[in-house]
N, C-alpha and C positions, 0 to 999 in steps of 0.2 A: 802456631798462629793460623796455618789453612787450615786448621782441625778444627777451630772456632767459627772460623768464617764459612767453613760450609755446612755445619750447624746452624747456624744462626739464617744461611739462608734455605736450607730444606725446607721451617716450616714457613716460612715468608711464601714459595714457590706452589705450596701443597695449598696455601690461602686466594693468592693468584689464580688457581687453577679452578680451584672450587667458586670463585667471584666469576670467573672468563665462562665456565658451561653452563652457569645458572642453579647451582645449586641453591645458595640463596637470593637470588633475584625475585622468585616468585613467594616469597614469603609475606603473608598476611592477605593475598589475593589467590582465590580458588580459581585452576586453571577451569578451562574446557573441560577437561574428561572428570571433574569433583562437583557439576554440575548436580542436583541430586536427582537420580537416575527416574523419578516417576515421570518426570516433566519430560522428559527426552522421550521414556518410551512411550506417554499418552500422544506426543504430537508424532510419532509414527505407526502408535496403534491407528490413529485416526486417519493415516495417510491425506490428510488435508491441509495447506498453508491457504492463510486469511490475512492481506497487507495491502501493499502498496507495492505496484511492478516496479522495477528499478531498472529494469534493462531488458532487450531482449535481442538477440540475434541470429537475423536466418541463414547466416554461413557457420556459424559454429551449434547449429540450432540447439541455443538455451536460451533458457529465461530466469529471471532473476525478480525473487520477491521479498521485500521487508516485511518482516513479522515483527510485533510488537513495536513500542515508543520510546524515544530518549537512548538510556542508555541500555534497556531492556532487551535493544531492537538487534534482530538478528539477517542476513541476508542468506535466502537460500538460493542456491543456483540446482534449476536442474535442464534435463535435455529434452527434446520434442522428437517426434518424427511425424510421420503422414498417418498416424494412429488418432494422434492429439486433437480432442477436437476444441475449438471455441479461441481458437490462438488469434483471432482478433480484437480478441479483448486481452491481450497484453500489451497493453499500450503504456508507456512508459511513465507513471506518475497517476495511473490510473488503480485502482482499488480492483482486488482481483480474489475469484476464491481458486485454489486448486489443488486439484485431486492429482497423487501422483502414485506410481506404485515401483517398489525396486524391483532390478534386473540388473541382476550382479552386485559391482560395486557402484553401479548408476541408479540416480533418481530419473525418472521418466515420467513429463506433465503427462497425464490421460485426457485429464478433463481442464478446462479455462472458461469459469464464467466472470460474470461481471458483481461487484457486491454491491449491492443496491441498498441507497439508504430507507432504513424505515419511515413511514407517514406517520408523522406525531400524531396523537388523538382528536377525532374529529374534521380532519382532513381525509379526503377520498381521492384516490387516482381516476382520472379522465382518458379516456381510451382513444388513440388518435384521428377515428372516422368518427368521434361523437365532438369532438377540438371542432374538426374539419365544418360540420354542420354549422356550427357554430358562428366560426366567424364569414363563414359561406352567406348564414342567414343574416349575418349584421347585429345578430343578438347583442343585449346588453350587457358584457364582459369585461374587466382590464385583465389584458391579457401580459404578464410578464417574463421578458425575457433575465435570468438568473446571470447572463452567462455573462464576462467581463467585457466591458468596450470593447477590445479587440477582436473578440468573437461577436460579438453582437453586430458592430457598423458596417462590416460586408457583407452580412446576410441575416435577416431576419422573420417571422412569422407576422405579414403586414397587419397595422394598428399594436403590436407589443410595442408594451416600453421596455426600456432596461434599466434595471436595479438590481445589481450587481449581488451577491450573497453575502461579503465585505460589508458593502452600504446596508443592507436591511439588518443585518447585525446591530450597527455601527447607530441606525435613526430608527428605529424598528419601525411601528404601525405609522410614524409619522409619515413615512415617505408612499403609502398605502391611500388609496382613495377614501374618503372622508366615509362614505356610507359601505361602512363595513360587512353589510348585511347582502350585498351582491358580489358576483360570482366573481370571483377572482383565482386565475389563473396560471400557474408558474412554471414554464419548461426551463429545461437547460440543455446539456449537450449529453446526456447520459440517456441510457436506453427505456427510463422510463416512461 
């Protein structure tokens, strides 16, 4: 009778065992390391991450950037020192490009700029001493402020309106001055 019973539980124990360390746990989902290897070594041939900051901190000094969307999206952490330069533009929720390069088993930012979005066709960038002239002379402008209420009502560049990026999505050329054909102007809070 124990001769039965400890048969019967060996392979019960050998299945428990094999369920508890994951043997099949990961089955049907390729871990990390079955990622397929071009994609890994082109994004550190290139030593560049391109995202979104997610974090940054200057007692443990790292910074932390989202690469890609959804469920695509990957979070790299790496470390800074007094080398790193542009670490003002890791601002947390902010679009960032960076250059980093190993040393050891560490990543190390080198470089932190800012990613700037492209001017769609037939829009041109305004340079801020030619802005300045501008509304200096009283020229005929609508000057718009991009940035949301809360950033715009305590401070803003005098005679802008605001209309949010949300809103011009949202009511497009509606919410735009009637006579399309003058100059119209659009800052926000980024360094363009």
């Amino acid at each position: 009778m124990k001769k039965i019973k400890l048969t019967l539980f060996i392979p019960i124990a050998i299945m428990l065992a094999f369920l508890s360390f994951g043997c099949a746990k990961d089955m049907g989902k390729p871990s990390a390391a079955a990622k397929p290897a071009a994609v890994e070594t082109q994004k550190q041939a290139d030593n560049v991450y391109t995202g979104s900051v997610t974090g940054k901190s200057n007692k443990a000094k790292t910074v932390s950037i989202q690469v890609g969307q959804g469920d695509a999206a990957v979070t790299h952490m790496l470390k800074f020192d007094d080398k790193t330069t542009g670490l003002e533009f890791a601002e947390q929720g902010e679009a960032a490009i960076i250059t980093w390069e190993q040393r050891g088993e560490d990543k190390f930012a080198t470089v932190i700029k800012p990613k700037l979005a492209k001017l769609p066709e037939g829009v041109t960038e305004i340079k801020v001493d030619e802005l300045f002239k501008l509304v200096e002379d009283k020229s005929p402008i609508t000057l718009v402020d991009a940035r949301p209420p809360f950033r715009y009502n305590p401070a803003h560049i005098p005679g802008a309106i605001n209309i949010p990026v949300p809103v011009l999505k949202e009511k497009g050329a509606a919410v735009l001055p009637a006579d399309k054909n003058s100059l119209i102007v659009f800052y926000c809070q980024g360094v363009t």
